[in-house]
C-alpha positions in Angstrom: 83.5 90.5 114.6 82.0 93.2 116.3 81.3 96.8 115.8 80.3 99.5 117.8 77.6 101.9 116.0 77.1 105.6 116.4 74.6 107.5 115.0 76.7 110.7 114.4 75.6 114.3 113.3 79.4 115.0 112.3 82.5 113.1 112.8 86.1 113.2 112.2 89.3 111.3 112.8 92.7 112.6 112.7 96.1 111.2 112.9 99.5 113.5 114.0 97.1 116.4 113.9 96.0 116.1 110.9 92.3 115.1 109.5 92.1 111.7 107.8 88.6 111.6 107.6 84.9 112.7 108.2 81.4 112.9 107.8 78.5 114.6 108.1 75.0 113.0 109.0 76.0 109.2 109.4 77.5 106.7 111.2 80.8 106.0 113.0 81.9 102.3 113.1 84.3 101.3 115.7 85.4 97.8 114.1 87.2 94.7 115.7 88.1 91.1 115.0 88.3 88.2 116.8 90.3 84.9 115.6 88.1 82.6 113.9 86.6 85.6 112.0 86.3 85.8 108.0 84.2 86.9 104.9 81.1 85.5 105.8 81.1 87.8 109.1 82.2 90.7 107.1 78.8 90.1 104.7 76.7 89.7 107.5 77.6 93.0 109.4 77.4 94.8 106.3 74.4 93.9 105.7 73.3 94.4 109.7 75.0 98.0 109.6 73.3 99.6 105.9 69.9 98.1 106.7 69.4 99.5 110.4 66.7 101.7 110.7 68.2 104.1 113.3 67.9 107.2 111.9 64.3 109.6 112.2 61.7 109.5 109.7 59.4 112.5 109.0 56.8 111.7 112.6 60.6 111.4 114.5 60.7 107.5 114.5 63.4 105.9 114.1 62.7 103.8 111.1 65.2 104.6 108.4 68.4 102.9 107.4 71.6 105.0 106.1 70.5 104.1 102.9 67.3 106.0 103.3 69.3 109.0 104.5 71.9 109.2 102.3 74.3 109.2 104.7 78.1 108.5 105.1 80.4 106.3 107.3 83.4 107.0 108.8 85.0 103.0 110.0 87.5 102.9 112.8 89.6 100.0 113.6 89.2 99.2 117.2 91.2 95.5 118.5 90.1 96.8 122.3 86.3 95.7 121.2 87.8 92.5 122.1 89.2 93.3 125.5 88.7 91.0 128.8 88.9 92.6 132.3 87.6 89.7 134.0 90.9 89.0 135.4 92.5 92.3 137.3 92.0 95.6 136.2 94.4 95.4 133.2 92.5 94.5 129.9 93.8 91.2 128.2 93.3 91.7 124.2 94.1 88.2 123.6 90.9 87.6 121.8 91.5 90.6 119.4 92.8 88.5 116.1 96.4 89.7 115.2 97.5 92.9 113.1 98.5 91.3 109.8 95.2 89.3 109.4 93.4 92.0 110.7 93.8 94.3 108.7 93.2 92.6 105.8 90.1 92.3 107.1 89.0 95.4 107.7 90.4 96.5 104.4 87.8 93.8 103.1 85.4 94.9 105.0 85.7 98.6 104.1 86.3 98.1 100.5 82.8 96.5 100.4 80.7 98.7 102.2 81.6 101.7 99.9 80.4 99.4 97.3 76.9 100.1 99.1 77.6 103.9 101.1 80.2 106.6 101.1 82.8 105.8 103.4 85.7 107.3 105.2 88.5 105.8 107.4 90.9 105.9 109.7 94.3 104.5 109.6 95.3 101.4 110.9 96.9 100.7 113.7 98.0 104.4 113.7 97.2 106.7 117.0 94.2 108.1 115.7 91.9 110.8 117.5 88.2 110.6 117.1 85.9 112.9 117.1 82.4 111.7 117.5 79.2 114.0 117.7 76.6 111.4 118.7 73.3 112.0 117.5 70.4 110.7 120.4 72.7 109.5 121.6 72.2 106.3 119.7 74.8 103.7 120.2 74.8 100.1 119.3 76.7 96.9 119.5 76.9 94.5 116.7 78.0 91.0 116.8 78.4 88.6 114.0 76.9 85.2 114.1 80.7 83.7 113.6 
């Protein structure tokens, strides 16, 4: 499992024009999955993604979590974190795991983490367009242990 973080000032994603989600003052999580992942890696990114201490504390260091910050997440299913272009110059996504167990996944995944922080979403598998103000800009990959 991977995700991609973005510390975001304000962020939305729509679908056929229309907003789906947003947030203001958080993070946007790109999301992908890989075959042999499960629970386990869901539990460990969760815990990775509310307990990083990226966002400013009051000397302008970043040592606050989103918890801290009250902030929101807006998650974003993204196979293509699991692209290969060492072949060619066409990506292979054969190490992105499939739609059907994906996504009940990252429904797992996202039902979850609002448990712990508001969170917004956008649809899967749907052509979605992002809009991402990135706040640094901080950007960070996550990878689970799986």
């Amino acid at each position: 499992m991977r995700i991609l973080v973005q510390r975001s000032l304000n962020s939305s994603v729509s679908v056929n024009n229309e907003i789906v989600g947003s947030i203001n003052n958080g993070l946007v999580l790109l999301v992908g999955f890989t075959h042999t992942d499960s629970s386990s890696d869901i539990d460990y990114l969760i815990n990775k993604v509310i307990n990083l201490r990226i966002f400013d504390d009051e000397n302008g260091i970043m040592n606050k979590s989103i918890l801290d910050v009250g902030g929101s997440i807006l998650s974003i299913s993204q196979f293509t974190l699991y692209a290969d272009t060492k072949k060619g110059n066409r990506p292979s996504y054969i190490n992105a795991m499939g739609g059907e167990k994906s996504i009940k996944l990252y429904d797992e995944f996202n039902e979850k983490l609002s448990k712990l922080v508001k969170v917004e979403k956008g649809i899967f598998g749907a052509d979605m367009k992002v809009s991402i103000t990135n706040d640094g800009p901080v950007t960070i990959m996550l990878e689970s242990r799986g």
